[in-house]
Every structure is written in structure tokens, then in C-alpha cells.
C-alpha positions as CSV (number, residue, x, y, z in Angstrom):
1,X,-5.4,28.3,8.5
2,X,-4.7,29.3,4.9
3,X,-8.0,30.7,3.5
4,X,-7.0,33.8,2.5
5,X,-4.1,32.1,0.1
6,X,-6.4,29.9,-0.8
7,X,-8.8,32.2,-2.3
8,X,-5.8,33.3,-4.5
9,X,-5.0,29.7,-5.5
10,X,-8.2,29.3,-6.7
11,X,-7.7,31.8,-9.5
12,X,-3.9,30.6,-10.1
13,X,-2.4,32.7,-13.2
14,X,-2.0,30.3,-15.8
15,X,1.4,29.5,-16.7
16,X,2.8,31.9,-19.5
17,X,4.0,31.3,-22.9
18,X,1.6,28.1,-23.3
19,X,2.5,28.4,-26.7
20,X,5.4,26.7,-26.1
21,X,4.1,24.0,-24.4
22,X,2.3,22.4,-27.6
23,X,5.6,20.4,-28.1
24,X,5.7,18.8,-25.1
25,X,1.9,17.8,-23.9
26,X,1.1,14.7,-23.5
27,X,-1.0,12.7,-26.3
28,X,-3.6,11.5,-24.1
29,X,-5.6,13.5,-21.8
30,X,-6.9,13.4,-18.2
31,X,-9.5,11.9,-17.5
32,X,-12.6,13.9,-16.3
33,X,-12.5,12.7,-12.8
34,X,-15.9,13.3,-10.1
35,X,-16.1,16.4,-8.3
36,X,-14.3,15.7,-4.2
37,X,-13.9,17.4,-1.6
38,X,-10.8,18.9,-2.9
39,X,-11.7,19.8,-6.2
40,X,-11.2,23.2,-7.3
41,X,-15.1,22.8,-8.6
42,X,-16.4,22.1,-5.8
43,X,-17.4,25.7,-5.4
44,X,-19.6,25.3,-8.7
45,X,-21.9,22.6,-7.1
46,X,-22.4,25.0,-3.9
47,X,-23.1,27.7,-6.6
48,X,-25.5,25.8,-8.5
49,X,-27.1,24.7,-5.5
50,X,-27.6,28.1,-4.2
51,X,-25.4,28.1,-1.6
52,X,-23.8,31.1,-0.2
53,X,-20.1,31.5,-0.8
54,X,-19.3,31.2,3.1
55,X,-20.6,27.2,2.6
56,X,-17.6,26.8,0.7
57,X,-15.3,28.8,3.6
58,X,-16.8,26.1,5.4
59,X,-15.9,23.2,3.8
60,X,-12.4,24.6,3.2
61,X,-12.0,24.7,7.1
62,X,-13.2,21.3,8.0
63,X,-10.9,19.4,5.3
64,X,-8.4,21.5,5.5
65,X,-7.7,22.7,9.3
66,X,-9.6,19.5,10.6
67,X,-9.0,17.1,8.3
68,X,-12.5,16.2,8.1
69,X,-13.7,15.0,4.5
70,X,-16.9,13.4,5.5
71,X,-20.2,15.7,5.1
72,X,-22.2,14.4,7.7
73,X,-18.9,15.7,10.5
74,X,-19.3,18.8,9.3
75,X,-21.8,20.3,11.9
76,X,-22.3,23.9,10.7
77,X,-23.8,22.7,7.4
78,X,-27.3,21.9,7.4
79,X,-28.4,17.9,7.2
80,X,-30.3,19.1,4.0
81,X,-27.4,20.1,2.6
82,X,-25.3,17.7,3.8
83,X,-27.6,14.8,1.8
84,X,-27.2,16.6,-1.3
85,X,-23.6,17.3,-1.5
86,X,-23.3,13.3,0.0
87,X,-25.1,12.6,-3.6
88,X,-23.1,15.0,-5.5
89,X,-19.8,15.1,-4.4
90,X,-17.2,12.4,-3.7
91,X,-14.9,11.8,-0.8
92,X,-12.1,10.6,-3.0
93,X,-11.4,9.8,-6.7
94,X,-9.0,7.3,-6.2
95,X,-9.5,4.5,-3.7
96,X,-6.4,2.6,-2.0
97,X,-5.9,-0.3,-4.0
98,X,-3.4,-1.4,-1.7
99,X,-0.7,0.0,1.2
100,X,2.7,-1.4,2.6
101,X,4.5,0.5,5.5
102,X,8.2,0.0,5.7
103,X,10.2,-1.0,8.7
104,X,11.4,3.1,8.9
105,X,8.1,4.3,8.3
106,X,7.4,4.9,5.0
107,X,3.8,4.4,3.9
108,X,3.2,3.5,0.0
109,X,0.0,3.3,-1.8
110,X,-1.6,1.7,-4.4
111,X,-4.2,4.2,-5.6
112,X,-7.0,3.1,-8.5
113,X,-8.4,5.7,-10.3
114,X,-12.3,6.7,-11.3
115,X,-11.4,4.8,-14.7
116,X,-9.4,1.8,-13.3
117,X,-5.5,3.4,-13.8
118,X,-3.2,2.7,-10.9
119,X,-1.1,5.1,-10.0
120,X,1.5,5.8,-6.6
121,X,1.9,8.0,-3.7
122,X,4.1,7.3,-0.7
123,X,4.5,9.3,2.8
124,X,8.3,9.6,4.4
125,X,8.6,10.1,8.0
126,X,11.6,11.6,9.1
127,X,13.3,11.6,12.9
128,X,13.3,15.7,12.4
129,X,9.4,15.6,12.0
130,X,9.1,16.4,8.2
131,X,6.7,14.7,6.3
132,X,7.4,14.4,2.7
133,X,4.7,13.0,0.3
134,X,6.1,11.5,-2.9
135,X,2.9,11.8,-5.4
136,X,2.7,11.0,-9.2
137,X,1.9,13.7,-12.1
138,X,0.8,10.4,-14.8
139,X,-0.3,7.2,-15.2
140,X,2.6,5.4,-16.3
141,X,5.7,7.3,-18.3
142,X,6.4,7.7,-21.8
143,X,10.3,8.9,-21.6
144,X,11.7,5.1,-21.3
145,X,14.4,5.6,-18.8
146,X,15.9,1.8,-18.7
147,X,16.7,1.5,-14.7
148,X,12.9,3.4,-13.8
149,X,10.0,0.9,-13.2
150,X,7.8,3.3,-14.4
151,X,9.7,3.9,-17.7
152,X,9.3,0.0,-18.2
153,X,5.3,0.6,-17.8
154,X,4.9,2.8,-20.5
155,X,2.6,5.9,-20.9
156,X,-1.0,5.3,-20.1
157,X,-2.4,9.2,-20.0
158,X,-1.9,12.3,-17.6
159,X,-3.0,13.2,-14.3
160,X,-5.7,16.1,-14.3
161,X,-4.2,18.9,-11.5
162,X,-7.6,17.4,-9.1
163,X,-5.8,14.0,-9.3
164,X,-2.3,15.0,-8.4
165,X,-3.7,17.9,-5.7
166,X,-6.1,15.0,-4.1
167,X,-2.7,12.8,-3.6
168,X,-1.1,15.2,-1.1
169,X,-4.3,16.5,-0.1
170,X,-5.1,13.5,1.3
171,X,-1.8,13.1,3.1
172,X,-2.2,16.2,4.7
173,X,-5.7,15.3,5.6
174,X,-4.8,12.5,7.5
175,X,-1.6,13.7,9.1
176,X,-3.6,16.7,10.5
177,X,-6.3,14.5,12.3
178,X,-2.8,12.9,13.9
179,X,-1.9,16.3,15.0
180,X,1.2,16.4,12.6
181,X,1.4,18.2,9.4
182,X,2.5,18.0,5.9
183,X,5.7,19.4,5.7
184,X,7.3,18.8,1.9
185,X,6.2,17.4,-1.4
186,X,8.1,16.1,-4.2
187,X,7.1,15.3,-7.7
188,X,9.3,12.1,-7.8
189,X,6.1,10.0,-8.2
190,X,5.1,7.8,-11.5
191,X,5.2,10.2,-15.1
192,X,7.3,13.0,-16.2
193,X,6.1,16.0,-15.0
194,X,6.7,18.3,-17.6
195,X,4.9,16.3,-20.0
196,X,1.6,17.5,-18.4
197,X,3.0,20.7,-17.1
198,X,0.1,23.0,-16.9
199,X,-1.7,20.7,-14.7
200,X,1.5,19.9,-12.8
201,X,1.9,23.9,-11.8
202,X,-1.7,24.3,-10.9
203,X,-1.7,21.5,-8.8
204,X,1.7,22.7,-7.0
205,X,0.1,26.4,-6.6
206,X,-2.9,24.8,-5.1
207,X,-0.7,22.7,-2.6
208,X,1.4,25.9,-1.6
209,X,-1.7,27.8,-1.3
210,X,-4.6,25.6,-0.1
211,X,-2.4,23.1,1.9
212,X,0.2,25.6,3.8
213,X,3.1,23.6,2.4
214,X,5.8,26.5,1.6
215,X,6.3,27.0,-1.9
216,X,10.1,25.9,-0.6
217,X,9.3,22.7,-0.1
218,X,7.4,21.5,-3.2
219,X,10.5,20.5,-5.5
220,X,9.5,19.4,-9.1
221,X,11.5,16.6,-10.7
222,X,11.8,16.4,-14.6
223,X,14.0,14.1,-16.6
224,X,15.6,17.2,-18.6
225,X,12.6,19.1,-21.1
226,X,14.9,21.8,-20.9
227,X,12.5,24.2,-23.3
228,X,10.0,24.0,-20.2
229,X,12.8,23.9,-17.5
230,X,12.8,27.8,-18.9
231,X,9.2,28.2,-19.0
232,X,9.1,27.0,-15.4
233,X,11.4,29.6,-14.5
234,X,9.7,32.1,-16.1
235,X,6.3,30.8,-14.2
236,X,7.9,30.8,-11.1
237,X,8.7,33.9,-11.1
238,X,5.4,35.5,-12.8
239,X,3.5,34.1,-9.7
240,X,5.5,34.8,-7.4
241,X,6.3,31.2,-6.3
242,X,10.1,29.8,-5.4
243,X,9.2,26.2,-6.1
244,X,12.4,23.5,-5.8
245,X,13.4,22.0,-9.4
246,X,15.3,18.8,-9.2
247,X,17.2,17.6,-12.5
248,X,17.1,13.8,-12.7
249,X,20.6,13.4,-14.2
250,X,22.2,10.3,-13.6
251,X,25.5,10.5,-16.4
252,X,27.2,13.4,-17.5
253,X,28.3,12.6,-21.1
254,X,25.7,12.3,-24.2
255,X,26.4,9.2,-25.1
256,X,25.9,7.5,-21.4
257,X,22.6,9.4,-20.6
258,X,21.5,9.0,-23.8
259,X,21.8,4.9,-23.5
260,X,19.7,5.2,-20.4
261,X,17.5,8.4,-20.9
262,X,16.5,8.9,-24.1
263,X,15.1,11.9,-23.7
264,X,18.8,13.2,-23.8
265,X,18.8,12.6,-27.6
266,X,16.5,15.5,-28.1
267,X,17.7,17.6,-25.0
268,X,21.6,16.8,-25.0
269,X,23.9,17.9,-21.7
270,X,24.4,21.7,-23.3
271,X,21.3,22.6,-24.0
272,X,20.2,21.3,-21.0
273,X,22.9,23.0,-18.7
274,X,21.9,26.3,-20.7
275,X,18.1,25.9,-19.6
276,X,19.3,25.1,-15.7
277,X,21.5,28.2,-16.0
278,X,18.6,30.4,-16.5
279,X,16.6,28.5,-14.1
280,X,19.3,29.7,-11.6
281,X,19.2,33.0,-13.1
282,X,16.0,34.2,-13.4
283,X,14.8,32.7,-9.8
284,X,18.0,33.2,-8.2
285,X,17.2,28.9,-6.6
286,X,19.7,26.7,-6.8
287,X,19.2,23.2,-8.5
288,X,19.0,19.4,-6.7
289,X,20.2,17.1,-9.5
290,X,19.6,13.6,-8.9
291,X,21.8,10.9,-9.0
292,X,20.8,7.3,-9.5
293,X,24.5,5.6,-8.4
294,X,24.4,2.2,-10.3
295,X,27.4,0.3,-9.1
296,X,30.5,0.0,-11.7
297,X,28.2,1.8,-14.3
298,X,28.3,5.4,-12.7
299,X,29.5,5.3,-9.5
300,X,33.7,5.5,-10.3
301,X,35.7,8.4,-9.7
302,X,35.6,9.5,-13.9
303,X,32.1,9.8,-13.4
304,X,32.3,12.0,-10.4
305,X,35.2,14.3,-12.5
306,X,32.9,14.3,-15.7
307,X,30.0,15.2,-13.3
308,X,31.9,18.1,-11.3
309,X,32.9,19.2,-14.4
310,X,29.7,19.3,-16.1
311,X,28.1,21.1,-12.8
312,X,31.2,23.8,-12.5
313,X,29.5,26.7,-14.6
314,X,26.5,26.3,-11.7
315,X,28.7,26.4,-8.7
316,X,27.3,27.7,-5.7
317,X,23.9,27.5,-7.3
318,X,24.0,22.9,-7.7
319,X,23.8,20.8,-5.4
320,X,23.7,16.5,-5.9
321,X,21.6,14.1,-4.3
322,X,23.4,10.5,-4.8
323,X,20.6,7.8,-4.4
324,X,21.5,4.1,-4.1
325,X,20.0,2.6,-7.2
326,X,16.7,0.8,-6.6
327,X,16.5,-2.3,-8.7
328,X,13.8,-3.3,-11.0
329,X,13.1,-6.7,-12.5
330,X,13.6,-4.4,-15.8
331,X,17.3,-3.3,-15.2
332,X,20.3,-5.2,-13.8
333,X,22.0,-2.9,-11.8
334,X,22.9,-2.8,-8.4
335,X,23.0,0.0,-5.9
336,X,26.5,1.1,-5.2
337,X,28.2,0.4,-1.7
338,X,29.0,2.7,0.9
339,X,32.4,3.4,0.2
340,X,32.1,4.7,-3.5
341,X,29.5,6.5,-2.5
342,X,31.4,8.5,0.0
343,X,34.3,8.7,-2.7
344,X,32.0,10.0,-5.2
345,X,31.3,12.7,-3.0
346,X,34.8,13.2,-2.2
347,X,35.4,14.2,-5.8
348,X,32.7,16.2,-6.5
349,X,33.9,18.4,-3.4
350,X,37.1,18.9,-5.5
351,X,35.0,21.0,-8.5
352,X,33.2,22.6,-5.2
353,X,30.0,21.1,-6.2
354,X,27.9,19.5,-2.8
355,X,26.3,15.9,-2.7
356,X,25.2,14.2,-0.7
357,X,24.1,10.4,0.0
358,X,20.3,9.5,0.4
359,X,19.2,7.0,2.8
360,X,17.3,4.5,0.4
361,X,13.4,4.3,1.8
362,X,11.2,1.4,1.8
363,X,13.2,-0.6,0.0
364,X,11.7,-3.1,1.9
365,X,8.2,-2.4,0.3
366,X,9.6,-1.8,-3.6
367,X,9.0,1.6,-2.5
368,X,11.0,3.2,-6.0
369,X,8.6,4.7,-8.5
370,X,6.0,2.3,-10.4
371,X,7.6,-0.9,-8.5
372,X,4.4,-1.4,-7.2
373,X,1.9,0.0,-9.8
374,X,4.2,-2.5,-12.1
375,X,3.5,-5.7,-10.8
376,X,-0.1,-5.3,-10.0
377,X,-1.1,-4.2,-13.5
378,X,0.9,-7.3,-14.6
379,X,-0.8,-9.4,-12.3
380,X,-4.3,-7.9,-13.5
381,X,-3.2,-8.3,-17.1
382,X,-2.3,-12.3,-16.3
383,X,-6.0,-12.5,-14.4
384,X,-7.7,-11.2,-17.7
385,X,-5.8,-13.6,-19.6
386,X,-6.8,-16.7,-17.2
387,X,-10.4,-15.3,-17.3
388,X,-10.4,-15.0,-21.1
389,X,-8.6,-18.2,-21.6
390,X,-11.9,-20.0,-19.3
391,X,-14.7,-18.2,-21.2
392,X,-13.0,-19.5,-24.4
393,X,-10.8,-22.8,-24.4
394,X,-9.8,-22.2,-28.2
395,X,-7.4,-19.4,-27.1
396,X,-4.4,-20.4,-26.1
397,X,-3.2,-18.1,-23.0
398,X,0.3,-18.4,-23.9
399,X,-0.3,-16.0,-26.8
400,X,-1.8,-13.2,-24.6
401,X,-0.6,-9.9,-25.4
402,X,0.2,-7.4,-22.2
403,X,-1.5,-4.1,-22.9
């Protein structure tokens, strides 16, 4: 299917200027996570067990045109082979702590990690067969947006680019033994993903590469690091790949984002803007910026003005998704009715910048971002608390402390 792009992948040019990305890594690291079928170093267990590099060729065909991760399926290996990579290498990394499927069709997952992190992915079916997998880029998020579940987790460490390959991988796995196909991935999952940015872009090259998805239809979202929303440009367009950038905006004065996003009290709404106009610039894309519509909080027709306004200098090149809010047990907001959503997007029209409305998925299965991953790691924090509690009755579990 993709071989031939996927031998490129597997020597992806690193990201340039990573000079400037000291600023803006993460403090804790990925994990070292067990070599999988989709690991990039997969090859180096076929190499140090003398394999020939057509094993790998292989390999690559079974997972990724048949969807076949299993060793002993794959028939032109030999069984002695096939018992020592069945020792050596994984299936998976991550293991499905739990799933929900929504009335319209939207799977979510509960993944655990090699060390015990939980993290998200969810699958979107839509009626004009695209299949969009949401996947995460951290384990929990340290930028403290008020109305994100994820933001109320706080930041646990990154995602190594294995991790958030194997989430779509997996995806497109599945959906090819179905006869179907992965069609579009988003980085809208748990984390921030210009906080572990190298990884982030390795794992999107591999995806456009190894997993046919066109580089199109792999949009990155970021809260606004507008010093790397540059260096993605510039990355983009040293490696030849047009992937989407979405802008997860939600207010267009600094004083509202900044009471909901802090990270707009480092990065205000101008130098922001500035970074998305060379974004547009140097990759001649246009921009999705996202719009959480919280109802009486941003969702009135001065919002839409200040928002049109703010968007005017990128006309032509902006376009704005309004999402219904999700509610958390952390924020108060509600999601804004039908109407003002429509007259929201009346007004933007006036400053000729395009929006439109979202349908809100799986809301029936707390499908936004860390709803899930939230309430199980509280749950598990509470069990360890009940199960300290029993092994010593001196400590009184009203005093446990939530980690």
C-alpha cells in the first residue's frame, strides 16, 4: 500500500531549529515503552536477529494492508521466527482499559499504558464514510484551561511518538480488517501538543507516511505556543508535508482568554495572530480555530464582532469551528442553544470570516477530552485510599491526598 513512503518516514528529518524548542518541552519525559508491532524499532530486533531487511517489508504488509498484528497470521514468516519475535515484541503497549460506543457511533477508549497512565483515543464515524480518530499527544495537560477535563487533571508526562503513532495505528488496523479505512486524524486528544512537539511531528509524518492518511487530513491542535506555531510552519514546509493546524481559541480579548487559558498570559492575542499569519504565509494553509461556545459567556453577538475582528487580517486564509461546550464536573458552563449559535455565525459572515457549527459527538459517553481518563483515575485514587485505609486503621481516609 504505502511501503515506499514508508521507508521515507522511517528516516523523518527532524524538525529544524530544535533550539528553540528548549522553552517549551515538557518537564517529564516519555516513558521507554516495549518494542510493537508499530514501533519504528521494530526493524532493530529483525536486525539483531539476523533477519533480512525484506522480513520487515513483511511485517509492514500484514499490519499495515491486512491489519494483521498477530505473528503467528503472518504465514510467509517462518514459525521459528515467529516464536522469537512472539517473545520479543509486543502486540500493543497500551491495553483498553475500557470502551463506550455512542448512539451515532463514536467509539471512545480507555487506554492504560506499559507504566499504568491512562490516556484517550476515540473513533468518529461519519454518514460520508470518513473516519476520524481523535488520539492524545500526553498524559494529562499542564496548560490549565478551566472548561477542559484534561486541564482539571494536570500534567502527568509526554507521550513518546510510538505511543501516539500506535493510537491511530491501531484504528487503522482495525478499520482495515472491516474493509474501511482511516480517513483523518486530529490531535484534539488529552495534552498540548506542542509541549512534546518533536514527538508530536514524528508521530504525524509516520501516520501520513506509514498509514496512507493524507498529510491533509492530520490537523494538529495547540492552545496558542505561538514561538512553535512558527517552527511548525517552518517544519512543514522543510519536509514537505501540508499538515492542518487548528488554533483552540475560544475568546478574543486578553483579558477573557487569559481567565480561561492561561497560556494567553505568556502568548497574548497579537503575538499569537502574528505567529498564525506566518503560519498562513509560509505554508500558504489556512487555519481551523476552535471555538468552545459557552452559553452567555462567549456566545453573544460582541463576542462574534471582537472575534471577526480579531480574525480580519487572516481573511480568506481562517476559518471557525463553533463547538457546543462539553461540560465538566470542573466548569459550570453550558453549551449554547441552537439559535445563538446560528447568530454567531451570522456575524462572523459580516467580517467575511467562515464558521461553522459542530455536531457535538458522544456526548452521551463523556466523549470531550480527559472526561473519561478523569473519573477513572479518581476512582483508582479513592480505591488506593480504601485499600490503604484497611491495611492501616490509624489513617483516617478522609485526609487522603489525590495525586
Amino acid at each position: 500500500m504505502h511501503l515506499l513512503l514508508h521507508a521515507a518516514v522511517a528516516a523523518v528529518v527532524r524538525p529544524a531549529a530544535r533550539a528553540r524548542m528548549h522553552a517549551t518541552r515538557s518537564r517529564v519525559r516519555a516513558c521507554q515503552s516495549p518494542v510493537t508491532v508499530y514501533s519504528q524499532s521494530l526493524d532493530e530486533v529483525l536486525e539483531r536477529l539476523q533477519q533480512k531487511p525484506y522480513r520487515m517489508k513483511q511485517i509492514r504488509q500484514w499490519v499495515y494492508e491486512c491489519g494483521v498484528t498477530d505473528f503467528q497470521e503472518m504465514t510467509n514468516l517462518p514459525k521459528a521466527l515467529q516464536a522469537k519475535l512472539l517473545q520479543e515484541v509486543a502486540t500493543s503497549s497500551m491495553e483498553v482499559a475500557t470502551e463506550q460506543e455512542s448512539r451515532d457511533g463514536t467509539r471512545k477508549r480507555l487506554l492504560r499504558l506499559h507504566d499504568g497512565q491512562l490516556i484517550e483515543s476515540v473513533l468518529m464515524p461519519y454518514s460520508d464514510n470518513r473516519r476520524t480518530a481523535c488520539i492524545s499527544s500526553q498524559v494529562g495537560c499542564a496548560m490549565g484551561c478551566t472548561f477542559c477535563a484534561t486541564g482539571q487533571m494536570g500534567f502527568k508526562r509526554d507521550l513518546s511518538a510510538d505511543e501516539i503513532f500506535e493510537q491511530a495505528a491501531v484504528f487503522s488496523s482495525e478499520l482495515t480488517r472491516q474493509g474501511e479505512r482511516l480517513s483523518n486524524v486530529v490531535f484534539m486528544g488529552m495534552g498540548e501538543p506542542f509541549r512534546n512537539y518533536d514527538n508530536v511531528f514524528e508521530a504525524a509524518s509516520r501516520i501520513v507516511g506509514t498509514l496512507g492518511v493524507g498529510a491533509r487530513h492530520v490537523t494538529i491542535s495547540t492552545v496558542g505556543v505561538a514561538p512553535v506555531v512558527r517552527q511548525f510552519a517552518d517544519d512543514c514546509v522543510a519536509n514537505n508535508l501540508q499538515l492542518g493546524l487548528a488554533i483552540s481559541l475560544h475568546a478574543a480579548s486578553d483579558a477573557a482568554r487569559g481567565a480561561i487559558m492561561p497560556v494567553n498570559r505568556r502568548h497574548d492575542l497579537h503575538e499569537l495572530m502574528e505567529a498564525c499569519l506566518y503560519y498562513t504565509t509560509v505554508t500558504g494553509r489556512r487555519i481551523s480555530f476552535e471555538w468552545a461556545l459557552i452559553a452567555g459567556e462567549n456566545d453573544g453577538e460582541e463576542q462574534a464582532r471582537e472575534l471577526g475582528q480579531l480574525l480580519r487580517p487572516l481573511k480568506g486564509r481562517a476559518h471557525v469551528n463553533l463547538i457546543p461546550l462539553n461540560p465538566t464536573r470542573g466548569f459550570p458552563g453550558q453549551p449554547t442553544g441552537v439559535a445563538a449559535a446560528r447568530s454567531f455565525v451570522d456575524m462572523l459572515a459580516h467580517f467575511g470570516v467562515p464558521g461553522t457549527v459542530r455536531v457535538r459527538r458522544g456526548i452521551d459517553i463523556d466523549a470531550g477530552c480527559g472526561q473519561l481518563a478523569d473519573e477513572a483515575s479518581k476512582v483508582e485514587v479513592e480505591r488506593k485510599a480504601e485499600r490503604k485505609a484497611a491495611a492501616d486503621p490509624t489513617e483516617d481516609p478522609a485526609h487522603a491526598v489525590y495525586e
